[in-house]
KETIPA-805342 format. One record per residue (C-alpha): residue number from 0; residue in three letters; chain; x, y, z. Coordinates in nm, 3 decimals. Layout:
residues N
- NUM	Ala	A	X	Y	Z $
...
//
This chain:
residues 157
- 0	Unk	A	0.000	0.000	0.000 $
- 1	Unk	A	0.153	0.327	-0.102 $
- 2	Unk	A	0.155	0.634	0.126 $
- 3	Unk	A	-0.129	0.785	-0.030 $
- 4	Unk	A	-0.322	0.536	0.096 $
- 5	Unk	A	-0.211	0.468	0.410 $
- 6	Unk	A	-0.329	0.834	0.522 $
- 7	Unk	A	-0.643	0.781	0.321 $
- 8	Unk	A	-0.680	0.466	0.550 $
- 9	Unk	A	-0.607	0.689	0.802 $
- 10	Unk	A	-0.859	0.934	0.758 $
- 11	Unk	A	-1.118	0.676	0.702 $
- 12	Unk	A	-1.052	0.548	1.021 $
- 13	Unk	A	-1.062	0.900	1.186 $
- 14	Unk	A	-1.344	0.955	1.037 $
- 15	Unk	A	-1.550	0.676	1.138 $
- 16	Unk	A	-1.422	0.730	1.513 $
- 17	Unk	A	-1.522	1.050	1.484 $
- 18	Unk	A	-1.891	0.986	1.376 $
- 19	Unk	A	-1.914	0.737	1.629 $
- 20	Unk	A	-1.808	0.905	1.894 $
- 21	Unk	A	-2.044	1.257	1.803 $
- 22	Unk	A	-2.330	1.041	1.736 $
- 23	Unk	A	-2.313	0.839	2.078 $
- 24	Unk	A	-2.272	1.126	2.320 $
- 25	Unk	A	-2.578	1.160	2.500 $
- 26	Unk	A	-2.614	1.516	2.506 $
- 27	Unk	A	-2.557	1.545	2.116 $
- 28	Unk	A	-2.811	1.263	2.079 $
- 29	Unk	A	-3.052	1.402	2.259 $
- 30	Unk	A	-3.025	1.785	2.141 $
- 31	Unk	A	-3.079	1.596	1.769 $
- 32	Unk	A	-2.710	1.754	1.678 $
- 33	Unk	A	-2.660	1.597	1.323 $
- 34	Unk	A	-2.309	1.551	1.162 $
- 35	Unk	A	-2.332	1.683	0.815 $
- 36	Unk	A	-1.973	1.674	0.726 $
- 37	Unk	A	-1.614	1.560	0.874 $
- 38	Unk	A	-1.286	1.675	0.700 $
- 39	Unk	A	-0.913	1.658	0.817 $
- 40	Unk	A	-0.947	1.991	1.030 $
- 41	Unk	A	-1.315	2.062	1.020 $
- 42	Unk	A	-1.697	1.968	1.054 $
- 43	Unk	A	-2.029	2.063	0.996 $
- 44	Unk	A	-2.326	1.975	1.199 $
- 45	Unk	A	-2.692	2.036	1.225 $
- 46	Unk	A	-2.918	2.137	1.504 $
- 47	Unk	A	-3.250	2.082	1.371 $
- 48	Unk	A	-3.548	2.323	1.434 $
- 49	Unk	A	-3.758	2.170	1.774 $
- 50	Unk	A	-4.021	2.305	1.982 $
- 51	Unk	A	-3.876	2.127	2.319 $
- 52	Unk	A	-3.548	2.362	2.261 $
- 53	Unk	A	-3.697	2.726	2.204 $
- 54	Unk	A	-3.598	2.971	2.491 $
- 55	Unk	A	-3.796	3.252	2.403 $
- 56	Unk	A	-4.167	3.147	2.382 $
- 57	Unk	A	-4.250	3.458	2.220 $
- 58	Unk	A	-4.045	3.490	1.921 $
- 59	Unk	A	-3.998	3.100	1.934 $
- 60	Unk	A	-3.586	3.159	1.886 $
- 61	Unk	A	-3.394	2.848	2.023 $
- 62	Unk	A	-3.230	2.863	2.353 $
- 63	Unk	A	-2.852	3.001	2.340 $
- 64	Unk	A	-2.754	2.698	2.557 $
- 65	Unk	A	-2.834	2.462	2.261 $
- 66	Unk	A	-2.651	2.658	2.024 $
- 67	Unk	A	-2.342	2.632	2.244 $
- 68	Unk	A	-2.388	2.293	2.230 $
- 69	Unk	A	-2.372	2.255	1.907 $
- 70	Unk	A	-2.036	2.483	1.855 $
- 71	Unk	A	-1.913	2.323	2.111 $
- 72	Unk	A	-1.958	1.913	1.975 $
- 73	Unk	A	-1.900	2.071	1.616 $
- 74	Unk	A	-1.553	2.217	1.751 $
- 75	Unk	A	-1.469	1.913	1.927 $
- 76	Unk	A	-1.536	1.708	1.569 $
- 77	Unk	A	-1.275	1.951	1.403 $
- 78	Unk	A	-0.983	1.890	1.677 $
- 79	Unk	A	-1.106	1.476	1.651 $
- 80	Unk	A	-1.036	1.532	1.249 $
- 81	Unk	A	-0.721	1.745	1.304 $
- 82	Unk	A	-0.550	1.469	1.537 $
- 83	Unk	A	-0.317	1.207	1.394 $
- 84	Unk	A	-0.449	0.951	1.627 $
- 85	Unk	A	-0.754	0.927	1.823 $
- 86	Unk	A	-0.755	1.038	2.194 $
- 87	Unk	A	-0.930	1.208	2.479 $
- 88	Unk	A	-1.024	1.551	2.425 $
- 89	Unk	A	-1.201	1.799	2.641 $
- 90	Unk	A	-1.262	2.171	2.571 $
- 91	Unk	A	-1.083	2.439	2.812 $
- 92	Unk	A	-1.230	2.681	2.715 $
- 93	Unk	A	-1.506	2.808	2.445 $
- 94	Unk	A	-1.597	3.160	2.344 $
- 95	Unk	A	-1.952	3.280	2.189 $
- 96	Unk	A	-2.043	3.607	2.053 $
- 97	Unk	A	-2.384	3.570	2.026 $
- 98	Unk	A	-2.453	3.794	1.681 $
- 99	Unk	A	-2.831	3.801	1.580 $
- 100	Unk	A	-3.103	3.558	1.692 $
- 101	Unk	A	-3.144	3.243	1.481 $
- 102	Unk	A	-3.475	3.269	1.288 $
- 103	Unk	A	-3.781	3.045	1.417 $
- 104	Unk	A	-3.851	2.748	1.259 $
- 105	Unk	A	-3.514	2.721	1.071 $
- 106	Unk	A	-3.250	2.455	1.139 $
- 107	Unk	A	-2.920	2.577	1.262 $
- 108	Unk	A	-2.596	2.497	1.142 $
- 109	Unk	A	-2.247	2.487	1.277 $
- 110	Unk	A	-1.873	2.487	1.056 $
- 111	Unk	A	-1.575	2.435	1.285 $
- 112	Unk	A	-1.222	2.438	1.197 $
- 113	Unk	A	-0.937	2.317	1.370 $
- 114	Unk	A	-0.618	2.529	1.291 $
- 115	Unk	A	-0.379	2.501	1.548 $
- 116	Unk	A	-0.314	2.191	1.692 $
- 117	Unk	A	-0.041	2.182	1.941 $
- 118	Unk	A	0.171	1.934	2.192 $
- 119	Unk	A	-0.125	1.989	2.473 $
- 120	Unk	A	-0.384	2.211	2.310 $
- 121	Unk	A	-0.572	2.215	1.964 $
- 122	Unk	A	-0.763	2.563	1.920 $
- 123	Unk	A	-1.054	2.623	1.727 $
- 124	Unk	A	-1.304	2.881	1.509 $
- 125	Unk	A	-1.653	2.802	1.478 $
- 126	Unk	A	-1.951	2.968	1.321 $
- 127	Unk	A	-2.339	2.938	1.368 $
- 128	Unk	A	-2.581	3.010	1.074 $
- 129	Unk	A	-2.910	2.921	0.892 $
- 130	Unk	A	-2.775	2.931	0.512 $
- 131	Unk	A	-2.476	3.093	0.493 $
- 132	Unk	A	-2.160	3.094	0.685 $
- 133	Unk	A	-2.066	3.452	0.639 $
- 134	Unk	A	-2.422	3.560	0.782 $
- 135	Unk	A	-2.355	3.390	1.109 $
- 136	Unk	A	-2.562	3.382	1.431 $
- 137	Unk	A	-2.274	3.377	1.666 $
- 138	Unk	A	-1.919	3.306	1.658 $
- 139	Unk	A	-1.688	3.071	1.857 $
- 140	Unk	A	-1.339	3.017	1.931 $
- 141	Unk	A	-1.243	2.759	2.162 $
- 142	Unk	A	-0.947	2.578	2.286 $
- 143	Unk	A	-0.936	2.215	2.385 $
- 144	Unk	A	-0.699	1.972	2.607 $
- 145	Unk	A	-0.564	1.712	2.444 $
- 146	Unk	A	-0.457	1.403	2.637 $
- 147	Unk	A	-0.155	1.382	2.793 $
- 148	Unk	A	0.071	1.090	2.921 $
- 149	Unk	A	0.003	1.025	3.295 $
- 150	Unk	A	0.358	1.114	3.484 $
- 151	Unk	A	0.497	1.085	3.838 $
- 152	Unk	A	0.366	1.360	4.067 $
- 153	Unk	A	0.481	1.348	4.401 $
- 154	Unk	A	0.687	1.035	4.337 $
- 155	Unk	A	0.400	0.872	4.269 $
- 156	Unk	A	0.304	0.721	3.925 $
//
């Protein structure tokens, strides 16, 4: 097998672990969070339209909180892509400029992109939007810790 497609095994197999692993986490699963799209440093996902996750009755806008969600798993996905192995992630920190409300009734999207990825910490840009990423509902840019060998702290192992 020739380079080439050893890393396009290798993606494949990110891939799948990634899809797995966004599609089994509970909270994702039961927000409805879709994955629409994994690449080597980014993702797209779907939070579709539901009456159980409006937080303004009145205008029938979705709640904020399941927007973060979203940016937040969609993020995640981009650092899982980005990674030349699989491992534990978990986000440090995440940033959200709420920009405009989302319209009622509409799905919401989310593109992430992973474009630092260092020893410790991979650090992400995300967007919310209904149809088009430069039109977005809020922004994100997050930073997540990536696993680390276990070592001797207090001369213990």
């Amino acid at each position: 097998m020739s380079t080439d497609d050893d890393d396009q095994a290798r993606r494949e197999r990110r891939a799948q672990w990634n899809r797995m692993f966004a599609a089994n986490v509970p909270h994702n699963v039961a927000l409805g969070i879709e994955i629409l799209e994994l690449g080597a440093e980014h993702a797209v996902f779907r939070l579709p339209y539901a009456a159980h996750l409006i937080g303004n009755v009145e205008t029938g806008v979705l709640h904020g909180g399941a927007i973060t969600a979203l940016l937040d798993a969609c993020s995640g996905a981009a650092v899982f892509g980005a990674l030349p192995k699989p491992q534990p992630i978990a986000t440090l920190d995440l940033r959200i400029d709420y920009l405009r409300p989302g319209a009622a009734g509409k799905d919401i999207l989310a593109r992430a992109t992973c474009y630092r990825v260092t020893r410790n910490v991979a650090f992400t840009r995300a967007v919310a939007y209904h149809d088009d990423p430069d039109d977005p509902i809020a922004s994100a840019a997050g930073t997540f810790m990536l696993a680390t060998k276990l070592g001797k702290v207090g001369g213990t192992p």
